[in-house]
py3Dmol code that shows the C-alpha trace and the ligand (Angstrom):
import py3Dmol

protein = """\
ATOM      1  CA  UNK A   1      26.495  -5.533   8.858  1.00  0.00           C
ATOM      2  CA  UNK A   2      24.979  -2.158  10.188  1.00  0.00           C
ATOM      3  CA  UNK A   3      23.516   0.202   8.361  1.00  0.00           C
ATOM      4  CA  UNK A   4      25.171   1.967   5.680  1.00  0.00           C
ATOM      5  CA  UNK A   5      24.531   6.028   4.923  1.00  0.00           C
ATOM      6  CA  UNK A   6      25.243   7.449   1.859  1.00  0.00           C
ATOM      7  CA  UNK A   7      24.956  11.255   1.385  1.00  0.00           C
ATOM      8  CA  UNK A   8      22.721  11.191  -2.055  1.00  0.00           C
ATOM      9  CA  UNK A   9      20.455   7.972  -1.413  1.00  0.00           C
ATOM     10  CA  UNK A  10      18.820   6.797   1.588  1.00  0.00           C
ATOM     11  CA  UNK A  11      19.989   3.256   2.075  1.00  0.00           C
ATOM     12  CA  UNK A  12      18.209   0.388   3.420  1.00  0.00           C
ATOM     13  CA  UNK A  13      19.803  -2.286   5.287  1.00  0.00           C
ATOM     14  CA  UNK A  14      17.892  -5.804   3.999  1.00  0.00           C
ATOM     15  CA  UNK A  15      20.603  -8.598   5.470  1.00  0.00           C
ATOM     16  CA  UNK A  16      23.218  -8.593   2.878  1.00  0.00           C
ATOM     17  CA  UNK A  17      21.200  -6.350   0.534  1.00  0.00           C
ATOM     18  CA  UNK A  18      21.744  -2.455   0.200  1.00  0.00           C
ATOM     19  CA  UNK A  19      18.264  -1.038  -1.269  1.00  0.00           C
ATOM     20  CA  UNK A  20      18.334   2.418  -2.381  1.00  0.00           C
ATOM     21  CA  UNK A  21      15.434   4.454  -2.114  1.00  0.00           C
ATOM     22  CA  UNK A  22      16.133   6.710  -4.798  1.00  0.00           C
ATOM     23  CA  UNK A  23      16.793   3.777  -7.686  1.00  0.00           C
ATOM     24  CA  UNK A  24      13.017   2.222  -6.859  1.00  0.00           C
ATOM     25  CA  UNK A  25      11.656   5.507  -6.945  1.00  0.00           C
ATOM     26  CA  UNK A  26      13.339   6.126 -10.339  1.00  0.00           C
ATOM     27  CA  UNK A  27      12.826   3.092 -11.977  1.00  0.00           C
ATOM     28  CA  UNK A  28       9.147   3.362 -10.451  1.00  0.00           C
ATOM     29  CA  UNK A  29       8.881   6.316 -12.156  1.00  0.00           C
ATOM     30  CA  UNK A  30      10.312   5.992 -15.381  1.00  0.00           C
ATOM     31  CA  UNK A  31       7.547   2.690 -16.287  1.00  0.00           C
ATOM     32  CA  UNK A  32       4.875   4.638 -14.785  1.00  0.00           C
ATOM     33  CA  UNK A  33       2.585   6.279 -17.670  1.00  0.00           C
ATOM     34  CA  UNK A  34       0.493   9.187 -16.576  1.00  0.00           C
ATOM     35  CA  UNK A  35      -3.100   9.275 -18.260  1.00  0.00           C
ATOM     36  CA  UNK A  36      -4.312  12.860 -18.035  1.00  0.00           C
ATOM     37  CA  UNK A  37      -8.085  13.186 -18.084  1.00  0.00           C
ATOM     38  CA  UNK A  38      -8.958   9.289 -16.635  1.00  0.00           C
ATOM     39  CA  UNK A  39     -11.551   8.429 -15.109  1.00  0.00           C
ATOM     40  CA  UNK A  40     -12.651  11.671 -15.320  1.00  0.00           C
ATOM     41  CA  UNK A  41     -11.497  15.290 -16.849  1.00  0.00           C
ATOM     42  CA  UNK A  42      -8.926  16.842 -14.549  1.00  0.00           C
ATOM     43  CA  UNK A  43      -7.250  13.606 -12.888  1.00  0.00           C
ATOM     44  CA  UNK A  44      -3.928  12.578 -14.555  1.00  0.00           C
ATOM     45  CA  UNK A  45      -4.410   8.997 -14.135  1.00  0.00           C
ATOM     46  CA  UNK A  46      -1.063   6.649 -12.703  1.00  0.00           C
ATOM     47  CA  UNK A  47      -1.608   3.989 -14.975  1.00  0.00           C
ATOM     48  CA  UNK A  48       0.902   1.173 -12.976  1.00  0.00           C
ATOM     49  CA  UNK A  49       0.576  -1.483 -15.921  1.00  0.00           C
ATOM     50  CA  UNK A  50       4.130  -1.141 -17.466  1.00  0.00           C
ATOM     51  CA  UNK A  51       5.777  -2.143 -13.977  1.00  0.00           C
ATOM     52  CA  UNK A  52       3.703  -5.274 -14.775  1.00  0.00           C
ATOM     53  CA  UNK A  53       5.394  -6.108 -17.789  1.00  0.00           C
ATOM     54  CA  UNK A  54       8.808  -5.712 -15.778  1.00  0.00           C
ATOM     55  CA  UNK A  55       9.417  -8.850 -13.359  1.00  0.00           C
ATOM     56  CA  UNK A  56      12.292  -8.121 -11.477  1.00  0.00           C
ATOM     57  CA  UNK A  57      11.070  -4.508 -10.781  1.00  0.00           C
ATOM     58  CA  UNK A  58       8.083  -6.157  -9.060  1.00  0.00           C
ATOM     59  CA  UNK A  59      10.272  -8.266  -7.523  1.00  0.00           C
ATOM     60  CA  UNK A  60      12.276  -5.293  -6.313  1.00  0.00           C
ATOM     61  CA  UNK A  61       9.157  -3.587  -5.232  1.00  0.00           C
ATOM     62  CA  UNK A  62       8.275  -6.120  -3.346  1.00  0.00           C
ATOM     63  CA  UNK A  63      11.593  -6.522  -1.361  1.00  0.00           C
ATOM     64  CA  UNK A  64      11.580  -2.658  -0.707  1.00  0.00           C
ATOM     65  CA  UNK A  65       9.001  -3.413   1.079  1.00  0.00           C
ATOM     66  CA  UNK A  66       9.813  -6.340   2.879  1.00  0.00           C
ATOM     67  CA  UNK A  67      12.963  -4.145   3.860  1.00  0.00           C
ATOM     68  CA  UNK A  68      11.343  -1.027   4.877  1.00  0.00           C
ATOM     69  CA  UNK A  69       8.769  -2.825   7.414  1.00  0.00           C
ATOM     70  CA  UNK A  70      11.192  -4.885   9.104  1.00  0.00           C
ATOM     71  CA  UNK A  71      11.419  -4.508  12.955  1.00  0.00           C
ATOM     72  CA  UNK A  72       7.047  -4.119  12.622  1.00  0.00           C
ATOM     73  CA  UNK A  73       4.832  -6.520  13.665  1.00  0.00           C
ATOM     74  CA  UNK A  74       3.002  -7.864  11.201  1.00  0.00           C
ATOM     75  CA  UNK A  75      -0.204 -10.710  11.549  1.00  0.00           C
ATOM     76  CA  UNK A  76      -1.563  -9.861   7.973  1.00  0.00           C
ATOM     77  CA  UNK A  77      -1.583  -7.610   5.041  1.00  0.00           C
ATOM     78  CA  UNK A  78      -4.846  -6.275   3.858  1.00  0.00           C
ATOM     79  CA  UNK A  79      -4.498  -5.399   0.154  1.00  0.00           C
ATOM     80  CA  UNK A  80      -7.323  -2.725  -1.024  1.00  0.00           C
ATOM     81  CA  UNK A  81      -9.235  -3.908  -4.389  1.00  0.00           C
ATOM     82  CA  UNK A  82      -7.762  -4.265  -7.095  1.00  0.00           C
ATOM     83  CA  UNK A  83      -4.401  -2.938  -7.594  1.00  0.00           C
ATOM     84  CA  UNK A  84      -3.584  -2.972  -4.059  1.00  0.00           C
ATOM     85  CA  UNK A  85      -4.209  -6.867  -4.340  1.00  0.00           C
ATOM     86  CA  UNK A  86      -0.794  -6.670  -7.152  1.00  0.00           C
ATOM     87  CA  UNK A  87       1.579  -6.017  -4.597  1.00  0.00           C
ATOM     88  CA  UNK A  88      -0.291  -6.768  -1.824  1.00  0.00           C
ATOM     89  CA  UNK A  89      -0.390 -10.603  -1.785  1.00  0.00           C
ATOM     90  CA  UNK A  90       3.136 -11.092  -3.040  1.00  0.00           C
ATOM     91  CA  UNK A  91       4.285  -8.912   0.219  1.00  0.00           C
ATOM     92  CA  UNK A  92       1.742 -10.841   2.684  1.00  0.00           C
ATOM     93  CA  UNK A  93       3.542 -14.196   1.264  1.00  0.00           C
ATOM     94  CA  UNK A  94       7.255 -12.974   1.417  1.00  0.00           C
ATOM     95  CA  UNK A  95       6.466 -11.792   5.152  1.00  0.00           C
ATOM     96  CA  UNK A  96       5.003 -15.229   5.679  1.00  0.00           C
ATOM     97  CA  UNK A  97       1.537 -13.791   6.823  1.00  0.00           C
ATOM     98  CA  UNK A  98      -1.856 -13.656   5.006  1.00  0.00           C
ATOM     99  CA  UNK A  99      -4.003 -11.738   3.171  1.00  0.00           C
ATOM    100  CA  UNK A 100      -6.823  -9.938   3.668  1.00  0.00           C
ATOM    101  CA  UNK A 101      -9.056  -8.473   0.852  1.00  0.00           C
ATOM    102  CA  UNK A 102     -10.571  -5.406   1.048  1.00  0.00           C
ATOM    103  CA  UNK A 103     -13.180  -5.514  -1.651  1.00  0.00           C
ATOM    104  CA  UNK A 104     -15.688  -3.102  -3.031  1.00  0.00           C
ATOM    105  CA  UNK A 105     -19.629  -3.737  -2.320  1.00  0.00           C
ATOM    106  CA  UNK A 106     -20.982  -6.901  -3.191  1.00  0.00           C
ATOM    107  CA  UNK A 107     -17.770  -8.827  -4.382  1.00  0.00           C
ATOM    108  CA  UNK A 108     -17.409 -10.887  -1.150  1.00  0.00           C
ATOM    109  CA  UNK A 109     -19.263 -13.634  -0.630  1.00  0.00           C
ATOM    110  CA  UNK A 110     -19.419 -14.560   3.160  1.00  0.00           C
ATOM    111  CA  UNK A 111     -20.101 -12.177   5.913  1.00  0.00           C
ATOM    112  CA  UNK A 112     -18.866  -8.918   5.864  1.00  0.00           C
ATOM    113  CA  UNK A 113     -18.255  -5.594   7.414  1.00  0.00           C
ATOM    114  CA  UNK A 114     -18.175  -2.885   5.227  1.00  0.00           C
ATOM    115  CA  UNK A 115     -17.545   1.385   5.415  1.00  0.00           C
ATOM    116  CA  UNK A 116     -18.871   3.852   2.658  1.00  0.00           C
ATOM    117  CA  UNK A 117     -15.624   6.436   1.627  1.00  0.00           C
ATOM    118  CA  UNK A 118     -14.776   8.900  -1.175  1.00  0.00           C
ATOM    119  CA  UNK A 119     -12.127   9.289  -3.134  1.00  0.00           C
ATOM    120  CA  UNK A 120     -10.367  11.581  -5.500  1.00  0.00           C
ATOM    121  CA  UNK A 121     -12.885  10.458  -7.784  1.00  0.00           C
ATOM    122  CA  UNK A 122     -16.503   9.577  -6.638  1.00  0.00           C
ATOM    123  CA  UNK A 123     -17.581   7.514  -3.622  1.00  0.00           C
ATOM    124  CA  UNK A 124     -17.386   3.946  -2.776  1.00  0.00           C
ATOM    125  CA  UNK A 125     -17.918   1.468  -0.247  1.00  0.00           C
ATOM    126  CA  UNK A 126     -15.110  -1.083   0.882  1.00  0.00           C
ATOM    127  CA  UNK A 127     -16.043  -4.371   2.327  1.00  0.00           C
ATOM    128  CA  UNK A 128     -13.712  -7.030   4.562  1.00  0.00           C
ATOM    129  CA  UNK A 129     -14.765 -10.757   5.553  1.00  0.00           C
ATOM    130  CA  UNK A 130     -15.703 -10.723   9.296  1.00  0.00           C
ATOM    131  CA  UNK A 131     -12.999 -13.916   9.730  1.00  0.00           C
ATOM    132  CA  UNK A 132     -10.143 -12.300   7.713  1.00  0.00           C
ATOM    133  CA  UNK A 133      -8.649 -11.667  10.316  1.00  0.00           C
ATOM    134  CA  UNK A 134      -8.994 -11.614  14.227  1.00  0.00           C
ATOM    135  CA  UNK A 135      -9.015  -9.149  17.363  1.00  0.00           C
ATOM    136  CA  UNK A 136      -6.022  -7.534  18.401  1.00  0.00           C
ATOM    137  CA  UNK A 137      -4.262  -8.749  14.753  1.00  0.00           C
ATOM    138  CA  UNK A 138      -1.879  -6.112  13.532  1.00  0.00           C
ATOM    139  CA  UNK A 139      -2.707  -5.203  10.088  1.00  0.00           C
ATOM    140  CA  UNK A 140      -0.468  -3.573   7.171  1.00  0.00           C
ATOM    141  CA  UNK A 141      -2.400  -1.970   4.783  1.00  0.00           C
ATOM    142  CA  UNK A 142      -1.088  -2.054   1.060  1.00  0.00           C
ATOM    143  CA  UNK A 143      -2.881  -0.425  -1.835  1.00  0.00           C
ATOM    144  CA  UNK A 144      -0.811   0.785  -5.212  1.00  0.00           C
ATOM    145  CA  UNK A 145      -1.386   4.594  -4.854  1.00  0.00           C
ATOM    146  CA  UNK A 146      -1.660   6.815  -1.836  1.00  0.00           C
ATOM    147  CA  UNK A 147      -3.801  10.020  -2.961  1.00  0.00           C
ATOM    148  CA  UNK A 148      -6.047  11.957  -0.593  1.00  0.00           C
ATOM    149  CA  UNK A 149      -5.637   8.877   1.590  1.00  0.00           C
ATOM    150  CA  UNK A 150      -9.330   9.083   2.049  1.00  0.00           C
ATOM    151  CA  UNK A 151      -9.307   4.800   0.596  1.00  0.00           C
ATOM    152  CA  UNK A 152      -7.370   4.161   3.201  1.00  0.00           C
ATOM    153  CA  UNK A 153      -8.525   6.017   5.958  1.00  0.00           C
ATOM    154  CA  UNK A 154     -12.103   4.033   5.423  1.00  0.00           C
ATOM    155  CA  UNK A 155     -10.227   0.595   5.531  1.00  0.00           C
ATOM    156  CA  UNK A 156      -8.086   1.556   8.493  1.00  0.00           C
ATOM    157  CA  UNK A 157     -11.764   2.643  10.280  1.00  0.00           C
ATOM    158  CA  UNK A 158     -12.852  -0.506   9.102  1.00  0.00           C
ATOM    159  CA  UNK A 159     -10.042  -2.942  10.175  1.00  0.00           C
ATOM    160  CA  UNK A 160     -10.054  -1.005  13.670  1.00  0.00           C
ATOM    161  CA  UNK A 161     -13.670  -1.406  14.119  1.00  0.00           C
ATOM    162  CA  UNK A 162     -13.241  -5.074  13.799  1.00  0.00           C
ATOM    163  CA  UNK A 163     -10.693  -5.399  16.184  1.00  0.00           C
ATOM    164  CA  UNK A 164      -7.501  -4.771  14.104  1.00  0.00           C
ATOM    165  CA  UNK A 165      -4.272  -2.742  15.153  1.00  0.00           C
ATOM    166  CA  UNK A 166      -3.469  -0.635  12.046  1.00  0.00           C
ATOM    167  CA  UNK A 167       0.762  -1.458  11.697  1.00  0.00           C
ATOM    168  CA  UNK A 168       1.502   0.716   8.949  1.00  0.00           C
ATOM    169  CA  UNK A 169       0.798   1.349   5.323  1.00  0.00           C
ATOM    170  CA  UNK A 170       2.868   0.932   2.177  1.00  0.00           C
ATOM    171  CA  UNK A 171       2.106   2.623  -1.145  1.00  0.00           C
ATOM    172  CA  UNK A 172       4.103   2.319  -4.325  1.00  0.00           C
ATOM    173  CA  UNK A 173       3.155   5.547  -5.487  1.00  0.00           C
ATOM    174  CA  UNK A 174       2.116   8.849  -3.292  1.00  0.00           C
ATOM    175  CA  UNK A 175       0.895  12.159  -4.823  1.00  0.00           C
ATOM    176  CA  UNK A 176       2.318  14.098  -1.977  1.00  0.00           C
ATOM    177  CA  UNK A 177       0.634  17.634  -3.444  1.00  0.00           C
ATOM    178  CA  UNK A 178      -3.121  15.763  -1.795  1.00  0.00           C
ATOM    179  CA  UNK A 179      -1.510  15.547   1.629  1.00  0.00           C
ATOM    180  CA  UNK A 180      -2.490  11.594   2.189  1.00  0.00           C
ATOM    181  CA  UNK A 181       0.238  11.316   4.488  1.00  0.00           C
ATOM    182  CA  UNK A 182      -1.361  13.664   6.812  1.00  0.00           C
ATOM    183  CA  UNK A 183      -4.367  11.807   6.916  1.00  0.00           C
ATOM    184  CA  UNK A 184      -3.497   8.801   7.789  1.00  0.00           C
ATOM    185  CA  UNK A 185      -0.164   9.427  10.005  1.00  0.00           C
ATOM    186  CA  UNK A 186      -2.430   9.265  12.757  1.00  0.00           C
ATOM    187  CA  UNK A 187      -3.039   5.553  12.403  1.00  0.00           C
ATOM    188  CA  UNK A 188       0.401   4.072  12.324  1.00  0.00           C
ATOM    189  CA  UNK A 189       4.437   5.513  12.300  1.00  0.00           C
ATOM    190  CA  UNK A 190       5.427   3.686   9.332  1.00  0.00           C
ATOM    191  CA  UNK A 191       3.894   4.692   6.062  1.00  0.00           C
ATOM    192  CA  UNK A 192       5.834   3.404   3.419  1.00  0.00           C
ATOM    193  CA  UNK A 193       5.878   5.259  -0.218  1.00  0.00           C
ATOM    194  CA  UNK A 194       7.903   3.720  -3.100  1.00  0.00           C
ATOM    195  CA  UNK A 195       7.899   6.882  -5.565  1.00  0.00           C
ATOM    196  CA  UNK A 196       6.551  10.280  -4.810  1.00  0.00           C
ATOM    197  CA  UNK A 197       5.183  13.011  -6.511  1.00  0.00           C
TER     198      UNK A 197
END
"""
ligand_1 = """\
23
LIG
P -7.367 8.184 -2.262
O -8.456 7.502 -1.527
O -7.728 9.571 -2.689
O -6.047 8.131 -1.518
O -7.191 7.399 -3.632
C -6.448 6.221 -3.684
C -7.137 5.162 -4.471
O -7.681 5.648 -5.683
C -6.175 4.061 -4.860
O -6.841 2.814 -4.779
C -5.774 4.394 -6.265
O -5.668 3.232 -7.040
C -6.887 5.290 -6.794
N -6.396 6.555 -7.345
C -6.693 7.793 -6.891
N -6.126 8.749 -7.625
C -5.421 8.100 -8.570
C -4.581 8.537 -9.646
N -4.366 9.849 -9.886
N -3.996 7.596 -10.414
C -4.210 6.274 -10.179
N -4.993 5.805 -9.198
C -5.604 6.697 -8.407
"""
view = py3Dmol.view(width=600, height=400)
view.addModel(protein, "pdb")
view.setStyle({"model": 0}, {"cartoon": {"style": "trace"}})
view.addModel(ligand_1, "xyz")
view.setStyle({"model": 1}, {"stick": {}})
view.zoomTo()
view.show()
């Protein structure tokens, strides 16, 4: 069956499954609780929890996904600590490919290679196991929220410096007002985001 258009929703062609764009960012949305002044005063915090509680909306996040990388080539999916391990893993095992964790400092226990970043909030450092993954692998990177994209700018650096091909991102939320988009688009076409603000 080709693809089908619709004039209000963009539609998604998964096999026999029509996903529509607009209904995942809705329902996204409406479980999504915003928690003004966390971490810190002046960030309204996307708390993701309540999606948690909601299995088949997981399960539909999951398959947007799945849908909306198809036709990419895909050797892993590197899932950025923690929530972006959530979504991450349950993608890299419906696409049939592994994970990759990228951790903050000190949490992995083998060798690593790691990259110091900063992000809406503070600075970190990000850390990957040097045999996550190997040379020329194309990588997806997943994490739950795309902000100034500066998270996943550091593990894009990262995964390229070890050899990695950067296949696109997916995000199931995106504050579009921070521009992360712009960062990043320079890494990959595809950058997929769920629900947008
Ligand atoms: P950034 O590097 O600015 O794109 O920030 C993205 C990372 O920080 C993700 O791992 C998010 O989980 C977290 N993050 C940043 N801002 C928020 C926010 N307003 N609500 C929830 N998580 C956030």
């Amino acid at each position: 069956m080709g693809q089908k258009f619709c004039p209000f929703f963009n539609s998604i062609n998964s096999g026999s499954d029509i996903i529509f764009t607009a209904m995942i960012d809705l329902q996204i949305k409406s479980a999504i609780r915003d928690i003004p002044d966390f971490p810190k005063p002046g960030i309204v915090f996307k708390d993701i929890t309540p999606i948690l509680k909601d299995p088949s909306l997981c399960e539909a996040i999951v398959d947007n996904f799945v849908a909306r990388v198809q036709g990419l080539k895909i050797d892993a999916v590197a899932g950025i600590e923690s929530r972006g391990f959530l979504f991450g893993l349950q993608l890299a095992g419906k696409l049939g490919v592994p994970f990759v964790p990228v951790r903050k400092a000190g949490k992995l226990p083998f060798s690593v290679k790691q990259k110091e970043y900063e992000l809406e909030y503070g600075t970190a450092t990000i850390e990957v196991h040097t045999d996550a993954f190997k040379p020329g692998q194309h990588i997806l990177v997943h994490d739950d929220l795309l902000a100034t994209g500066g998270t996943v700018t550091a593990a894009s650096d990262l995964i390229i410096e070890m050899g990695g091909i950067i296949a696109g991102f997916t995000f199931v939320v995106g504050l579009n007002f921070l521009n992360g988009k712009e960062k990043i688009k320079h890494f990959a076409d595809k950058v997929v985001v769920l629900a947008e603000y």
